[in-house]
N, C-alpha and C positions, 0 to 999 in steps of 0.2 A: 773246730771253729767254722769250718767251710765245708759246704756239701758235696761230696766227689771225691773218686779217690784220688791220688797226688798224682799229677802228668797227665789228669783225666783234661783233655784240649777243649769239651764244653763248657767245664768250669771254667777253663782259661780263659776263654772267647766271651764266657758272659761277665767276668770280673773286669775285664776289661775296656766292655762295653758302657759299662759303668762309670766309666772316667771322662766318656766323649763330652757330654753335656755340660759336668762345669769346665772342662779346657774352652769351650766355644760356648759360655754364657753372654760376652759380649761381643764375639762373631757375630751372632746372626742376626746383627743388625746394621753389620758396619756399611750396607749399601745404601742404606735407610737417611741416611743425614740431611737431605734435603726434606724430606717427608715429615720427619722430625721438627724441624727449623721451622718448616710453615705452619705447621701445628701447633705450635706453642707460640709461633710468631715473635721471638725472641733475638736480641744483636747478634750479628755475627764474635763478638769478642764475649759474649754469655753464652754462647752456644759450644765455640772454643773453652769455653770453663767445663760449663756439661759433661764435654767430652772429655776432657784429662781427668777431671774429680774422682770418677768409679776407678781409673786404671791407682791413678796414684793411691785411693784409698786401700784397693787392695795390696798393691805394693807395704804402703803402710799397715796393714793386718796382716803382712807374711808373715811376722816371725811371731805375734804371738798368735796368730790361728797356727803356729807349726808345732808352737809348746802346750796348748791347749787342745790337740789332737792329739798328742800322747795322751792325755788321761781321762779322756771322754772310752766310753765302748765303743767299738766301728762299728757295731750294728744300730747301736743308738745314734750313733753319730753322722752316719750315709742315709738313714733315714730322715734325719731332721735334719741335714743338710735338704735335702730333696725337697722335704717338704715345704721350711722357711722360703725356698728357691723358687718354690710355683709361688708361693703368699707375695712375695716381695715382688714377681713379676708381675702378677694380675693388678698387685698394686699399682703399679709406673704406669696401667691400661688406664686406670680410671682418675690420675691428677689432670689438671689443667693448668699446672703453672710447671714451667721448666723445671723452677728451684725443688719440690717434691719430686719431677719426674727426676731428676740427679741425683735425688735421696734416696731412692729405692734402687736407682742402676746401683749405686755403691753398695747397698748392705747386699745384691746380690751377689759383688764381685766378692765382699766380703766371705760370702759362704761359699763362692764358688772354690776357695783357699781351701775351705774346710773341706768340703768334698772331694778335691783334689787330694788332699792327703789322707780321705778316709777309704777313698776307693781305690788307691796305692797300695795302701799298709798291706792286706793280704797278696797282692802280688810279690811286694819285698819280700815279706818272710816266707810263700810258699813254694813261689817259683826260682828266686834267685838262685837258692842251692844246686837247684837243678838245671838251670839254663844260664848261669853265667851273666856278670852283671853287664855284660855289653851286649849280649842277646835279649834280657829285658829292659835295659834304655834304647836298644834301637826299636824294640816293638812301641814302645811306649811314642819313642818319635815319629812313628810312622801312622800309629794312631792320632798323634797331634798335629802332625803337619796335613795331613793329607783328610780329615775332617775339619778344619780349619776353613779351608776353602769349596769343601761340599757344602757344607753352613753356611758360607756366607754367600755361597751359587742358591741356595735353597730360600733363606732369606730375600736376597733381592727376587727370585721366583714367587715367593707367595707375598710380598707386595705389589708385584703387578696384579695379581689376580685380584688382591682386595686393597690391602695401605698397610701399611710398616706394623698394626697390631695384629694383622696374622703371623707377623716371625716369632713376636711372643708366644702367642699362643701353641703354636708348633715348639718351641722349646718346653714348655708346660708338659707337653706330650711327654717329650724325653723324657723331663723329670720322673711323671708319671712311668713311666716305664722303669727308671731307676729304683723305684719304690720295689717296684712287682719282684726286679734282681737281686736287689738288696734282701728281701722278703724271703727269698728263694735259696739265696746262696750263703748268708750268713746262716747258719745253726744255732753257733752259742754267742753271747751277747760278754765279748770280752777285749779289754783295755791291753793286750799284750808289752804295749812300750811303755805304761804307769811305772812313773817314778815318782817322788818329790818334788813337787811344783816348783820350781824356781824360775823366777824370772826381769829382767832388768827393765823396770819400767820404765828410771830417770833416762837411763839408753834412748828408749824406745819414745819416750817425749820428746827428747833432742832429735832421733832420726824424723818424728813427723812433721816439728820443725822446719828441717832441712828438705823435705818434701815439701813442705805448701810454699818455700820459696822457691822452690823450684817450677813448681806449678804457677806459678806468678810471671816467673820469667819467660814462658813454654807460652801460656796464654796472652802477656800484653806485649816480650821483647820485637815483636814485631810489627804490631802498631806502633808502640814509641819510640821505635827506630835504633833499639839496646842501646848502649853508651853515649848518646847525645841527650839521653834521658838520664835525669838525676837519680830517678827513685827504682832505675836495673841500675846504674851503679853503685847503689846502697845496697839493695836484693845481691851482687854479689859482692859486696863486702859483708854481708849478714852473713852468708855463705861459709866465708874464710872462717867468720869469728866461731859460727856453728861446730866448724871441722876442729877448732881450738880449742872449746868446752867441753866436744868429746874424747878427746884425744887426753885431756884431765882428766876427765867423768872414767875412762876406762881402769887408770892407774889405783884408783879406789874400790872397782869392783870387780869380783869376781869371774861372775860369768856374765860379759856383755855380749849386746846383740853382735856385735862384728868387732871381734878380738883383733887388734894388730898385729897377733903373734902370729896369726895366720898367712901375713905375707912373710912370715919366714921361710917358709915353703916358697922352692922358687916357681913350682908348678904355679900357686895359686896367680902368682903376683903376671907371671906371662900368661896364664890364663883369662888373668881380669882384660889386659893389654889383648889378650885374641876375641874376649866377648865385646869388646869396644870397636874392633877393627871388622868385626862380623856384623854388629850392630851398623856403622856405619856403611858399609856394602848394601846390606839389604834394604836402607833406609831409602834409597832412592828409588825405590821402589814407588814414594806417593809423586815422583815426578811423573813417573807413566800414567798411574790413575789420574794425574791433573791434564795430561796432555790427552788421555781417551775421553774426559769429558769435557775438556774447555777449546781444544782445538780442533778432536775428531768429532763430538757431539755424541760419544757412543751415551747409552743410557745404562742405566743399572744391572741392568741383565744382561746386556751386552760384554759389561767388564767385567762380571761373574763369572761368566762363559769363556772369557777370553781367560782371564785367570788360572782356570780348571786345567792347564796345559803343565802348569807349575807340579800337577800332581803328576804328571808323566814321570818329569824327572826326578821328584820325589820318590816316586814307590821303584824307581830301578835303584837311585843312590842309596838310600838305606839302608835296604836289605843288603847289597851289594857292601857297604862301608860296615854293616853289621857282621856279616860274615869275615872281612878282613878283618876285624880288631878281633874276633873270634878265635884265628887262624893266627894272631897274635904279626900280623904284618907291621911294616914298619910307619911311625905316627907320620913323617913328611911324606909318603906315597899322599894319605888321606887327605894330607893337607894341600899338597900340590895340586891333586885334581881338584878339591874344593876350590881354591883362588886361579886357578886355570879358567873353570867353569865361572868362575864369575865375574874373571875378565873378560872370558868370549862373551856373555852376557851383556857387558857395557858396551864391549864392540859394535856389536848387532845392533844394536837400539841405536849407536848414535848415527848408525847408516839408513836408519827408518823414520828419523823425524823430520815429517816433511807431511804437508796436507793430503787428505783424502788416500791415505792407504788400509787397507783391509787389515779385517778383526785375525785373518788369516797369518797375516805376514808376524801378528806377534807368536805366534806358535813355537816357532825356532827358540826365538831367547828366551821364553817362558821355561822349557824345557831344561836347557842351559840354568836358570835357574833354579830349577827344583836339583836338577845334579848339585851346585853349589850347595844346597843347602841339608840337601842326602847328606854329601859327603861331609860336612865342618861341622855340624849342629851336634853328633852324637860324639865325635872322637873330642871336640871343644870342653861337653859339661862332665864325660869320663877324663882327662884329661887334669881339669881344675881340679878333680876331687882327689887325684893320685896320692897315694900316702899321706892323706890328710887325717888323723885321729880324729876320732867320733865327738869328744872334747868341740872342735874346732868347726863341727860339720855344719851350724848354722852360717857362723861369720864365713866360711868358703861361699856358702850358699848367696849370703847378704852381700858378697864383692861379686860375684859374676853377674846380680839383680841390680846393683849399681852401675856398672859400667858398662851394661850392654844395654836394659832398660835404659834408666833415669838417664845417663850421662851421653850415651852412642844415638840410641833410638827417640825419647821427648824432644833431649834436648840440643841435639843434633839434626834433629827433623823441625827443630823451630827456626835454629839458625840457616837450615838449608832454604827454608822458605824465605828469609832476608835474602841470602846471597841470590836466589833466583830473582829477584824483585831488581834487586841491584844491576845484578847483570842484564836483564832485558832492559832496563832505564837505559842503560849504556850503548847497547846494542839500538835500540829504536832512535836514540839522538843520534848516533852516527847513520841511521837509515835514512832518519826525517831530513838529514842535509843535504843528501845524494835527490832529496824531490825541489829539483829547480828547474826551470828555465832550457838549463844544459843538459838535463836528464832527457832525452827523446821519446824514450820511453816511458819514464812516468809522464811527461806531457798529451803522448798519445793516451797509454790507459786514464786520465783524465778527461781528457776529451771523447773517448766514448762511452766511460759509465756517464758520463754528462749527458752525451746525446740519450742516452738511452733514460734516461730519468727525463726527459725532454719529450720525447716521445710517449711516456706515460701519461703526461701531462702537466707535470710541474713548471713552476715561470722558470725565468732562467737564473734569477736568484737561488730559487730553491734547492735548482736542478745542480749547481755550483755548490749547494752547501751538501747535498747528499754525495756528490763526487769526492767530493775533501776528505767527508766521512767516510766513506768505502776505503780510500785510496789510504786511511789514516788506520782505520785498522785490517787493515790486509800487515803494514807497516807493524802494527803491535801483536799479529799472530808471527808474524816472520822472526821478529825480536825474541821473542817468548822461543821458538825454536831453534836459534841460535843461543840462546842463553843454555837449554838440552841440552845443545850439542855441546856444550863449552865442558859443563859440568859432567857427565855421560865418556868424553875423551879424558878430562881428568881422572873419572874414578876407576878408568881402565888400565893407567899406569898404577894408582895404586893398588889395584888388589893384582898385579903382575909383581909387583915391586917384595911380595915378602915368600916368590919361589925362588927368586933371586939372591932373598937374605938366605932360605936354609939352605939352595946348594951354594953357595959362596961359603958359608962357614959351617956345613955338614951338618946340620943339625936335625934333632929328632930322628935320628938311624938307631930308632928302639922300637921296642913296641911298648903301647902301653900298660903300665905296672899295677900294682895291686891297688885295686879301689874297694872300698870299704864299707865307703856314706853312699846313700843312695842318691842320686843325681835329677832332682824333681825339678821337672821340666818346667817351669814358669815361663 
């Protein structure tokens, strides 16, 4: 089926090369979102839809682009992945209305699912035997973490040079190059995992369902202020009833997309609980990307650049956490350095939110983060899959995509944007009251951005409403970095908080056990 003898490492290098492009189909544009916005010239709450639609679409095409890659050929199938993948991009080049440009990101993400699993399949069956299944998930992570953000340093790079459709265009490229590997490295044109079609559609109705309300709540819970609004507290009563009809709908069939029986397993079920608690660690991550562009002014490239630091400690953890799960070390070492690493990560940051500090100073905790995510990202998805039967290998797969995507990561990262909204409202009232009369120093700094607007030429009206101004958001940049800080000291005790659960009750003093399912990196 593949060209090369077995252990030949240019084969390995080039099958594997082959997977960058759809892991980072919708990377390489994630610095693009203003360029985007003014192009379409679309609300900020349809532009928020834009942006969830391809993730959740794909999400909703995992499982059956997972059952429908078993019975396609991988050489037919990494080829017309590739190729659908350039069609559908160049398509999103030439719409002019947001609603088509959303239609095309989706049916890419859609194939990037396929591709994903088709430029997989030959490394499962031909490397695993021989390198061990925590030796090709840690490559696999190291490949996906650490192109992840060259893609999207690359993308925000060739939008400066021209505007957000040369990121497409450069992904086109990759594609095109996938074609030429696939071309190359495939021989025979063969279905190896073809079995019997089966698959659960009423499932799968129900799960897309429960996606577009959740996409609902992701998109408007924060303009309509969640629960003071009637129709999110319908969206999650709709929620409840959803989880009701399928928890029926399973009892009647077979093989459903996410079997319950799979929390039998206690792995899976503290698994799901660790992609939730990993998902929300990393999630505040868009509070730093908010504070380098709305407090620091950095631009696109700037926080590209600053990001790319994340890869330091990426390519030391990996490889590093690869080799101990190799070495068969024990699972709370991995773990304890992961949430070590990601407490000193909050620490750091919340001693740097403060105006006018260099692209420099985030070096430190970026590092700090890429070790956190070395270390938890690979022992986490070998971890959930531990003695799970093959039977059960989708629904493990379908619970760690729910509770670190949809549940930790959208919808955690929506409400985090209320809670920051909240907290600075709170923060800036209790600032705006400290600006009286008694304040000496607001009085002084009043009185010389006054003078000095005075001096430009303004009357003295004017010069008085421009002071208020200045003095008023100085007051709502200060808020906004106290609200950081508040949330940044919180999320430091909790990710200290679960080295403390395993040595308080010894836990995880194993290594991990025999895995089976392949552990596909979503």
């Amino acid at each position: 089926m593949f060209a090369g003898k077995k252990g030949n490492i240019f084969t390995l290098v080039g099958l594997y090369i082959l997977t960058i492009p759809f892991f980072n189909a919708l990377n390489v544009t994630a610095y693009d979102n203003s360029q985007i916005l003014g192009h379409f010239g679309a609300s900020t709450t349809v532009f928020a839809y834009s942006s969830y639609i391809p993730v959740f679409v794909m999400l909703a095409f995992l499982p059956l682009g997972m059952r429908l890659g078993k019975q396609i050929k991988v050489r037919t199938m990494i080829l017309s992945a590739s190729f659908l993948a350039i069609l559908f991009n160049t398509a999103s080049l030439y719409t002019t209305n947001i609603i088509w440009f959303t239609f095309w990101r989706s049916l890419v993400a859609m194939i990037s699912i396929i591709g994903i699993f088709a430029s997989m399949i030959p490394i499962i069956l031909k490397y695993n035997p021989a390198f061990n299944m925590a030796i090709m998930y840690g490559i696999i992570q190291f490949i996906l973490q650490g192109s992840q953000h060259i893609y999207k340093y690359l993308g925000a790079r060739f939008t400066s040079i021209h505007d957000w459709t040369f990121s497409i265009y450069f992904l086109n490229i990759n594609f095109l190059i996938g074609i030429v590997l696939a071309w190359y490295f495939y021989k025979k044109d063969v279905a190896p995992l073809k079995s019997k079609f089966q698959f659960d559609w009423r499932g799968w109705v129900i799960f897309i369902l429960f996606f577009t309300v959740i996409l609902f709540i992701c998109a408007e819970g924060q303009s309509r202020n969640w629960f003071s609004d009637p129709k999110i507290s319908i969206a999650f009563a709709f929620l409840l009833i959803l989880i009701g009809i399928y928890l029926l709908h399973v009892r009647f069939t077979k093989d459903p997309i996410l079997d319950p029986d799979v929390f039998k397993y206690k792995n899976v079920v503290f698994g799901s609980i660790l992609f939730f608690y990993i998902g929300i660690m990393n999630g505040t991550g868009s509070i730093v990307t908010g504070f380098m562009s709305g407090v620091l002014g950095f631009d696109s490239i700037y926080q590209a650049e600053t990001h790319l630091a994340i890869l330091i400690g990426v390519f030391i953890a990996i490889p590093l956490s690869t080799f101990l799960l190799y070495k068969r070390i024990y699972m709370a070492t991995i773990w304890i350095a992961g949430f070590a690493c990601y407490g000193i990560y909050h620490i750091i940051l919340f001693f740097l939110f403060y105006p006018e500090i260099e692209p420099s100073d985030f070096l430190l905790p970026f590092v700090f983060k890429g070790l956190a995510i070395g270390f938890l990202y690979p022992i986490s998805a070998l971890y959930i899959a531990e003695g799970v039967p093959q039977k059960l290998g989708d629904s493990r797969m379908m619970s760690g995509v729910v509770s670190r995507v949809i549940f930790a990561t959208l919808l955690g990262g929506a409400l985090l944007g209320t809670f920051i909204s909240n907290t600075k409202a709170q923060h800036k009232t209790g600032l705006s009251q400290q600006l009286s009369a008694v304040n000496q120093q607001a009085v002084k700094k009043l009185s010389n951005t006054k003078n000095y607007y005075l001096y430009q030429g303004l009357s003295e009206v004017d010069a008085q409403i421009m002071a208020e101004r200045s003095l008023g958001n100085q007051t709502s940049q200060a808020s906004i970095l106290l609200a950081y800080k508040d949330i940044y000291v919180v999320m430091s005790a909790i990710c200290f908080l679960p080295i403390f659960i395993l040595l308080l009750f010894k836990l995880g003093r194993r290594p991990i056990g025999r895995v089976e399912l392949e552990p596909i990196p979503i």
